[in-house]
C-alpha positions as CSV (number, residue, x, y, z in Angstrom):
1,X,0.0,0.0,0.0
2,X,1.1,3.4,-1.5
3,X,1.0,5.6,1.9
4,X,-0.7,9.3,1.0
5,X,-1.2,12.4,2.9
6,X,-3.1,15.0,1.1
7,X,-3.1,19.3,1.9
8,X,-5.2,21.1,0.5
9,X,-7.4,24.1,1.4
10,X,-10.1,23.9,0.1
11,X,-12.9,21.4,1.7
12,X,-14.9,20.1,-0.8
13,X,-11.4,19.3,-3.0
14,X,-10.0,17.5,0.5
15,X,-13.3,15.7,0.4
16,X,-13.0,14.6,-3.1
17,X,-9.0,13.4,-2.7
18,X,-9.6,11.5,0.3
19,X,-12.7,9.5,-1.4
20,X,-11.0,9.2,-4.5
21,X,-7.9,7.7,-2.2
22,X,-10.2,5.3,-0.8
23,X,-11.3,3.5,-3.9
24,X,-8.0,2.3,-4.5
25,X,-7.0,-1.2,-3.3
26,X,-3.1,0.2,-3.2
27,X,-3.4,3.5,-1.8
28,X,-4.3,4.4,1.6
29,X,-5.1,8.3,3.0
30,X,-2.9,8.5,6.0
31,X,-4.4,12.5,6.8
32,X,-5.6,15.4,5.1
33,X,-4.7,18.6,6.3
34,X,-5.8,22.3,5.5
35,X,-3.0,24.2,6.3
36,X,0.7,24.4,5.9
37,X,1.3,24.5,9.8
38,X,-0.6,21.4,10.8
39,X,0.8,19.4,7.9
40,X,4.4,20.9,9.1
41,X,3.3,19.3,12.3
42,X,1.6,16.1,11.6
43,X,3.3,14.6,8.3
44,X,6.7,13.9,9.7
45,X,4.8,11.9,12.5
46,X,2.6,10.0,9.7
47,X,5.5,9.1,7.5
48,X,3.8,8.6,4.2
49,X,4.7,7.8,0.8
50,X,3.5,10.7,-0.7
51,X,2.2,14.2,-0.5
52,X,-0.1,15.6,-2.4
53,X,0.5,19.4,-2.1
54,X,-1.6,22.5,-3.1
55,X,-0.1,25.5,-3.7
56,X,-2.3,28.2,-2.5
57,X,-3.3,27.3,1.3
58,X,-5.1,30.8,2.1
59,X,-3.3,32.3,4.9
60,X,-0.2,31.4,6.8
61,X,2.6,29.3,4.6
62,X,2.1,28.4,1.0
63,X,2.4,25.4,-0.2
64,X,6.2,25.6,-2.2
65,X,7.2,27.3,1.7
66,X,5.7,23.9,2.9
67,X,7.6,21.5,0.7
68,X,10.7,22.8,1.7
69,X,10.5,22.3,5.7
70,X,8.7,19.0,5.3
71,X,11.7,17.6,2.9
72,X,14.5,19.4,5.7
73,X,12.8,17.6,8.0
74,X,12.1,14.2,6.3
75,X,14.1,14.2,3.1
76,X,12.6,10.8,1.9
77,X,9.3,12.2,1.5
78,X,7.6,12.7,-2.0
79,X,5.9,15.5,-2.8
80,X,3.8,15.8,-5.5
81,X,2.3,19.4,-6.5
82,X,-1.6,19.0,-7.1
83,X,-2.8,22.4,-8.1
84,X,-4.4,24.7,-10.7
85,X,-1.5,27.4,-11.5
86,X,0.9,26.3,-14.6
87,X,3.1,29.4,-14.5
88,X,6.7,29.3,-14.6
89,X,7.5,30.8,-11.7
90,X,5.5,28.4,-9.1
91,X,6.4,25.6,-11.5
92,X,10.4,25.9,-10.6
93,X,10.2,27.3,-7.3
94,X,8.2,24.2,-6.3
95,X,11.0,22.0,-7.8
96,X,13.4,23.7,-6.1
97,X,11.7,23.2,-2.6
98,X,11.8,19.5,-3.3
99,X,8.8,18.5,-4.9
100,X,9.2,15.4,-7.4
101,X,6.4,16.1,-9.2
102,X,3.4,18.6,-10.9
103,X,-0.2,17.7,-11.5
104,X,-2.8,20.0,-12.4
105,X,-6.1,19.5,-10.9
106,X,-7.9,19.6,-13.9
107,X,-5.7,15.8,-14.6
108,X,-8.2,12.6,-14.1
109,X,-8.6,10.1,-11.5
110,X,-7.0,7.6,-13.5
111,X,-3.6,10.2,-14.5
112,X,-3.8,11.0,-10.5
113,X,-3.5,7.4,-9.9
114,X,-0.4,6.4,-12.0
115,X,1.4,9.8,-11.0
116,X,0.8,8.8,-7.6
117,X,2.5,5.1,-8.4
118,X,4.7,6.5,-10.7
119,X,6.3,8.8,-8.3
120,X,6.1,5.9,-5.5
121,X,8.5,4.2,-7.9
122,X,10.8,6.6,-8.6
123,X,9.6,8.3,-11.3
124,X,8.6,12.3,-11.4
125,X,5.0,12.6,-12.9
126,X,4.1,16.3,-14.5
127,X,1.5,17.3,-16.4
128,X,2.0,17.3,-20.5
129,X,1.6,21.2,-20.3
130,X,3.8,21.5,-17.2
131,X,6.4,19.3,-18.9
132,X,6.5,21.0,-21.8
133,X,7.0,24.4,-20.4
134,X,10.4,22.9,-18.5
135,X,11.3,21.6,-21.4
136,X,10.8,25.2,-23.2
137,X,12.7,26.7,-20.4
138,X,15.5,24.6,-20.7
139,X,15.9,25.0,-24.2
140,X,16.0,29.2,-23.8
141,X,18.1,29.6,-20.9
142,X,21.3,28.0,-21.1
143,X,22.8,27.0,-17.7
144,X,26.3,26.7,-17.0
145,X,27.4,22.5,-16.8
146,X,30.6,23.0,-14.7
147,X,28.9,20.8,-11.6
148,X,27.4,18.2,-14.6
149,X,31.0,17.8,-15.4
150,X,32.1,17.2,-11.5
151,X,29.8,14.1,-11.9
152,X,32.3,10.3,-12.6
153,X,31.2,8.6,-15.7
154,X,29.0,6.7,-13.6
155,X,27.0,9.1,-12.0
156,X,26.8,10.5,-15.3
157,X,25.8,7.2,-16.3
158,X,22.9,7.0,-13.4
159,X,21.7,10.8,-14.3
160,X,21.1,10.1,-17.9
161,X,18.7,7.0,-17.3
162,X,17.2,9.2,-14.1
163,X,16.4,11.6,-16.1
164,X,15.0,9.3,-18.9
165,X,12.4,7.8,-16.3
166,X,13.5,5.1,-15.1
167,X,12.9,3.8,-11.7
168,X,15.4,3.0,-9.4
169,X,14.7,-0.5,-9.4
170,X,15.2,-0.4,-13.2
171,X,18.2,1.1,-12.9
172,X,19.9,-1.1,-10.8
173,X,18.6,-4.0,-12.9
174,X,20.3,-2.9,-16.2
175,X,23.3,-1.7,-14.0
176,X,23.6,-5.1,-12.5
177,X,24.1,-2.9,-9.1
178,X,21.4,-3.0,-6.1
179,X,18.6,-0.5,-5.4
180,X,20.7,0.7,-2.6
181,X,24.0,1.3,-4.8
182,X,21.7,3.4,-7.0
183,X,20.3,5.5,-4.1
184,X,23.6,6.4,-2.5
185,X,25.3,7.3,-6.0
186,X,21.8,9.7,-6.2
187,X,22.6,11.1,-2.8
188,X,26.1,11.8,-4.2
189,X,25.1,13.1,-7.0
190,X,22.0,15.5,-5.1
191,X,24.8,16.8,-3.0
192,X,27.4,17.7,-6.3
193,X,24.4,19.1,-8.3
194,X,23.3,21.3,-5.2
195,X,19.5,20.0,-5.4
196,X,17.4,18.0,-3.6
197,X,15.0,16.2,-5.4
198,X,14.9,13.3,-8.2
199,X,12.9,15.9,-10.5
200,X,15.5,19.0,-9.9
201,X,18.4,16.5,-10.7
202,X,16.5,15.8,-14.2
203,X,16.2,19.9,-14.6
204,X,20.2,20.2,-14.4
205,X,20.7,17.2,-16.5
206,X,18.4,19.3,-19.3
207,X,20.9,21.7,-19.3
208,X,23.4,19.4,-21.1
């Protein structure tokens, strides 16, 4: 069972997540939360999977201020942004807190579903618009590669098939290395790279 918590402000949306969660025979809705500071609180305790994270949570913290404490303070978390803005600015500064992925609200149950178990396995789900506009992004504003090139051939070797979607476990299968080997050469590669997430590692590896 894929552990979820969900935070969202708005009721009747919290209402809808939580039911739609509890349809599923692999996902179970550990909490649902209305603002930033009881999530804060409560999700390190719960220690789920995933998050599903709105951006706008009326007063008090927003939602990108509310990836970045809950991934200081449990790194291993996955965040998934579920929300309705698709501008660049939230789109990046949400990766940059951590998240590992970006739905829009207006995606199905079914393409909530599979980003849900995509992420779980290592994957970073986005919407096709979102997607395309950090693709777009990429492609217009070069970046310099000098920490790319601090990477050894295999980390470079790890990043590429990262960044192509593969999960971890696939990975270590055509690497003939274990899940384990693949997640410490990540965390070495997080630290060189200066990010903190799978999807922010696949935004520097763009830059090639």
């Amino acid at each position: 069972m894929i552990r979820v918590c969900i935070v969202e402000d708005q009721a009747k949306t919290r209402e809808v997540l939580v039911n739609l969660l509890r349809l599923s025979d692999s996902v179970v809705c550990l909490g649902a939360f209305s603002d930033a500071e009881e999530a804060e609180r409560e999700i390190p305790k719960l220690k789920p999977d995933v998050v599903l994270m709105d951006i706008n949570l009326g007063a008090g913290r927003n939602g990108v201020e509310c990836v970045a404490k809950l991934k200081m303070d449990y790194p291993e978390i996955q965040i998934m942004m579920l929300t309705t803005y698709d501008d660049n600015d939230k789109i990046f500064n949400a990766l940059r807190a951590g998240a590992s992925g970006y739905l829009l609200k207006r995606a199905s149950a079914k393409e909530l579903m599979d980003a849900i178990h995509e992420l779980q396995a290592g994957g970073a789900p986005m919407s096709f618009q979102i997607a395309r506009k950090v693709v777009s992004h990429f492609r217009e504003n070069s970046a310099p590669k000098s920490r790319l090139e601090e990477l050894t051939p295999r980390e470079k070797e790890i990043l590429g098939l990262l960044a192509s979607g593969l999960p971890y476990k696939l990975i270590a299968d055509q690497l003939g290395i274990s899940t384990n080997t693949v997640r410490n050469i990540l965390q070495h590669i997080y630290k060189k790279l200066h990010v903190q997430s799978r999807a922010e590692a696949t935004l520097k590896y763009l830059q090639k």
